[in-house]
C-alpha positions in Angstrom: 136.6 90.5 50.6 135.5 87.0 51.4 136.0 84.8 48.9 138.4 86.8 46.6 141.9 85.1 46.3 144.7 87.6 45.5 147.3 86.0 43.5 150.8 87.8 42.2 148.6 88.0 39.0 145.6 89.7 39.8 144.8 93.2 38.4 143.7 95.9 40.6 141.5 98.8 40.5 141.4 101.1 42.9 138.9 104.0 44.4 139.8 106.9 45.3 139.1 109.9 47.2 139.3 112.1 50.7 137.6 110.7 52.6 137.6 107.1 51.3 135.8 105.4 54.2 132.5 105.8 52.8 133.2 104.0 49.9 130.9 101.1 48.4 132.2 100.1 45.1 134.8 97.5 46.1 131.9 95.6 47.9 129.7 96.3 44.9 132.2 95.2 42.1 134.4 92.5 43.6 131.6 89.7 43.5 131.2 90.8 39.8 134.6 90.1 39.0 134.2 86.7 41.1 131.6 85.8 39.1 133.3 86.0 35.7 136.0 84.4 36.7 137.6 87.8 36.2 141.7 88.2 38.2 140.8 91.6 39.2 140.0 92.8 42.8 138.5 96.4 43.7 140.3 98.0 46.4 140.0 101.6 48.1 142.9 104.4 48.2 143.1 107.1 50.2 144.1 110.1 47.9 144.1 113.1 49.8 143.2 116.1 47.6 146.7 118.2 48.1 148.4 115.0 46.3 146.6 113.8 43.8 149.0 114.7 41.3 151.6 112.5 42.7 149.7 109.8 43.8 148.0 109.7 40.1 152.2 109.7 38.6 152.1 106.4 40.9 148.8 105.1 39.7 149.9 105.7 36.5 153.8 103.9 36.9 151.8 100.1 38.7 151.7 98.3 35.2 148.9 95.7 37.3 146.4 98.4 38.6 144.0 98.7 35.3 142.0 101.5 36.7 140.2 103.1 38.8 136.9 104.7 40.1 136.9 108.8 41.4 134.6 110.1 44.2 135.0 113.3 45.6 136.6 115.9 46.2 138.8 114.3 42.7 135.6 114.2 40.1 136.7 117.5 38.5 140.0 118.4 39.1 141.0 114.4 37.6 139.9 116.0 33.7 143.1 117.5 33.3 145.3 114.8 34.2 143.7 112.2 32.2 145.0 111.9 28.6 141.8 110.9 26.9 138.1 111.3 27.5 134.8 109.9 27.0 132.2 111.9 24.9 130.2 111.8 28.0 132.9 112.7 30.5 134.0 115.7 28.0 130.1 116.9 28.4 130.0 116.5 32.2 133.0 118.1 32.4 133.5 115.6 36.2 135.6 111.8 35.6 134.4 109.4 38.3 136.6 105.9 36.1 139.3 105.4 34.8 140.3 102.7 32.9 144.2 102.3 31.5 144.1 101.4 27.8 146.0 99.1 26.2 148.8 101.7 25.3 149.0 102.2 28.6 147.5 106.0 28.6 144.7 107.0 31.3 141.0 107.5 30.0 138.1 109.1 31.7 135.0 107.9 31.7 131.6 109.3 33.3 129.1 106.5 34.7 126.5 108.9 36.6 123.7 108.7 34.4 124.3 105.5 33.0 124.7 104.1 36.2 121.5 105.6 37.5 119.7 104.8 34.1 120.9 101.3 34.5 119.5 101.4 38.0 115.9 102.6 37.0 116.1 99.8 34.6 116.9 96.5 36.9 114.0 97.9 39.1 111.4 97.8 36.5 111.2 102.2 36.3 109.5 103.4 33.7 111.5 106.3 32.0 110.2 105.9 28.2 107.8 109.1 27.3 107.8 110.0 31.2 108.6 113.5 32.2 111.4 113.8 34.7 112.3 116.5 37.8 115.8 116.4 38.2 116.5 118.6 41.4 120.1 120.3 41.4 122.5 121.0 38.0 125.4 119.9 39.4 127.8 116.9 37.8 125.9 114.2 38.7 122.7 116.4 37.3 124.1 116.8 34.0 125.1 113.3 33.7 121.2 111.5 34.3 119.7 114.4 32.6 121.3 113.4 29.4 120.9 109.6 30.1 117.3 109.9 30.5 116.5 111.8 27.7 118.8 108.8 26.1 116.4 106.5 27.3 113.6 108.1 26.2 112.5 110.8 29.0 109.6 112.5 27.3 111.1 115.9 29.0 113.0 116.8 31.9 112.5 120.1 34.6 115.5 121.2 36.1 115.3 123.1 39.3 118.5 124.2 41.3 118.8 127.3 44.0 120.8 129.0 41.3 118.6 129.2 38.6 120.9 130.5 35.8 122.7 126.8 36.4 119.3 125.1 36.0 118.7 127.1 32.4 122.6 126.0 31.6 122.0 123.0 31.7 118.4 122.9 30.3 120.3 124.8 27.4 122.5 122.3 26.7 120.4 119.2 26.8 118.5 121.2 24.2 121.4 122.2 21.9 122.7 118.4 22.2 119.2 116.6 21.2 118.4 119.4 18.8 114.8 119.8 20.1 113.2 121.1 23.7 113.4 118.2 25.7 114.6 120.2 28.7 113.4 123.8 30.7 114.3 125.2 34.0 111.8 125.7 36.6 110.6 125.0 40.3 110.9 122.3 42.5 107.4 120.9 42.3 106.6 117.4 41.4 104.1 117.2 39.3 101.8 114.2 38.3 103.4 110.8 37.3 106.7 112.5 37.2 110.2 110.6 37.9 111.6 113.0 40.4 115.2 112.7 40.9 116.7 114.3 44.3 120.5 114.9 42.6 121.5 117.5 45.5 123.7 116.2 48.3 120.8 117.3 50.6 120.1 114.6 52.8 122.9 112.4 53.7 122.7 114.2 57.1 119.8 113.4 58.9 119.3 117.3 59.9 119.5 118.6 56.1 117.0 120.6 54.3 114.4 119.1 51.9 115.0 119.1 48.6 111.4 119.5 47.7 108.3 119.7 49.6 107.2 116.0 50.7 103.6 117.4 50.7 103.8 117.7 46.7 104.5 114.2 46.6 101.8 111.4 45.5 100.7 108.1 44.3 101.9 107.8 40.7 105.3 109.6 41.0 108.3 107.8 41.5 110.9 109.0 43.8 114.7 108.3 42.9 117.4 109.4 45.1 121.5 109.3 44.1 122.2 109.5 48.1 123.5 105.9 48.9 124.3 106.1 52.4 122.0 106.7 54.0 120.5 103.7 51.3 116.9 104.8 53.3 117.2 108.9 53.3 114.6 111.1 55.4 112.8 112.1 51.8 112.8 108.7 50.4 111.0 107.0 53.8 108.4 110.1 53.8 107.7 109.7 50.2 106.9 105.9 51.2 104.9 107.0 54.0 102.9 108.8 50.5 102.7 105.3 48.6 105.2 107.1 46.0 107.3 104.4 44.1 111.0 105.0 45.9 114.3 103.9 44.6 117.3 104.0 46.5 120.5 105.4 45.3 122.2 102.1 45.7 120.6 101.4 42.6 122.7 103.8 41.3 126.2 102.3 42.3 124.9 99.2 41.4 124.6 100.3 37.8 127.6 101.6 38.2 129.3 98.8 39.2 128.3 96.9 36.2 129.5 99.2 33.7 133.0 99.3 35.8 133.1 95.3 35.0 132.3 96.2 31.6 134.8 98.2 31.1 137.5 96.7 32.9 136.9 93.2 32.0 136.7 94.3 27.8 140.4 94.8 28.3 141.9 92.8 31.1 140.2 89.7 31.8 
């Protein structure tokens, strides 16, 4: 944390999860906070998943930490023991911040698909009246499949192994927008489509692919919300393609913004 001066005033936030190694928010968010001048620093907590409950009655009792970010295994189970959430977090039905509010009660908030919208956007990536693959239905799927359509996604396909979860969620982006904006269907890219890998396939070098590299081409643009590795196996052959790439980095970075946001509306 070079350059960050902890005082007996500064604010924390934490991150938490098991394992917490891997995390990349407190290098992401502390030179925001630096650069508004912002008290605050971002530091990671190892919270393993049998004692979250009493950790969080600890979290919750430190009058000076202001919040905190969720990674797995916590996204889920964290719902219940927040007392308020955000509309989007509600929908998602997975936390990944929480901020304390002013009354001092925890609320959860959901920055997946902002975060990744927010991504696209500071990389120049188109998303108005483009169609969109989102491949898996999982949290993080539910999450960007509503903030594209948001951002004006002409449609989105949703493919996942288990199909009756693609059509759930296809369902619901439907019932939400009131219109059919979103369908189920197969993993295949198709022309000048935003295809977004959303599986956890590929932060091992010997997974599966997501989706057949050979359907890939010029025109399509290849997002991934794998940070680490930043450069995944699908993302460098999709290069290798000439497809437009984008790093899930991209996505913590938006992220990281909208944790300032949020933390600094309150508590700078």
């Amino acid at each position: 944390m070079s350059g960050v001066i902890i005082r007996g005033t500064t604010k924390l936030i934490g991150i938490i999860g098991d394992p917490i190694a891997q995390a990349k928010s407190p290098a992401a968010v502390n030179p925001l906070f630096a650069a508004r001048g912002a008290d605050i620093v971002s530091v990671p907590l190892h919270v393993p998943a049998r004692d979250l409950a009493t950790i969080w009655a600890g979290l919750r009792a430190m009058p000076n930490l202001v919040g905190f970010g969720i990674t797995l295994p916590h996204k889920q189970t964290a719902i219940d023991l927040c007392d308020s959430l955000d509309p989007v977090a509600a929908r998602v039905g997975a936390v990944n911040f929480v901020r304390r509010e002013r009354d001092g009660s925890f609320r959860g908030y959901q920055f997946d698909g902002k975060g990744f919208v927010r991504g696209l956007q500071t990389k120049g990536i188109a998303i108005n009246g483009r169609d969109a693959l989102i491949v898996g239905a999982g949290g993080a799927s539910v999450a960007i499949a509503f903030a594209l359509i948001e951002a004006g996604a002409k449609g989105i396909t949703v493919s996942n192994r288990t199909i009756e979860k693609a059509k759930a969620l296809a369902d619901s982006v439907n019932a939400a927008f009131g219109r059919n904006v979103a369908r189920a269907g197969n993993a295949e890219p198709e022309t000048g489509q935003l295809v977004v890998n959303a599986t956890s396939l590929g932060l091992n070098e010997t997974d599966a692919l997501p989706i057949n590299p050979d359907l890939l081409q010029p025109g399509m643009t290849l997002a991934e919300v794998i940070a680490q590795p930043e450069t995944t196996r699908l993302l460098a052959l999709a290069a290798e393609k000439g497809v437009e790439t984008h790093s899930g980095m991209h996505m913590i970075t938006g992220q990281a913004d909208l944790t300032v946001d949020h933390i600094c509306e309150l508590w700078s």
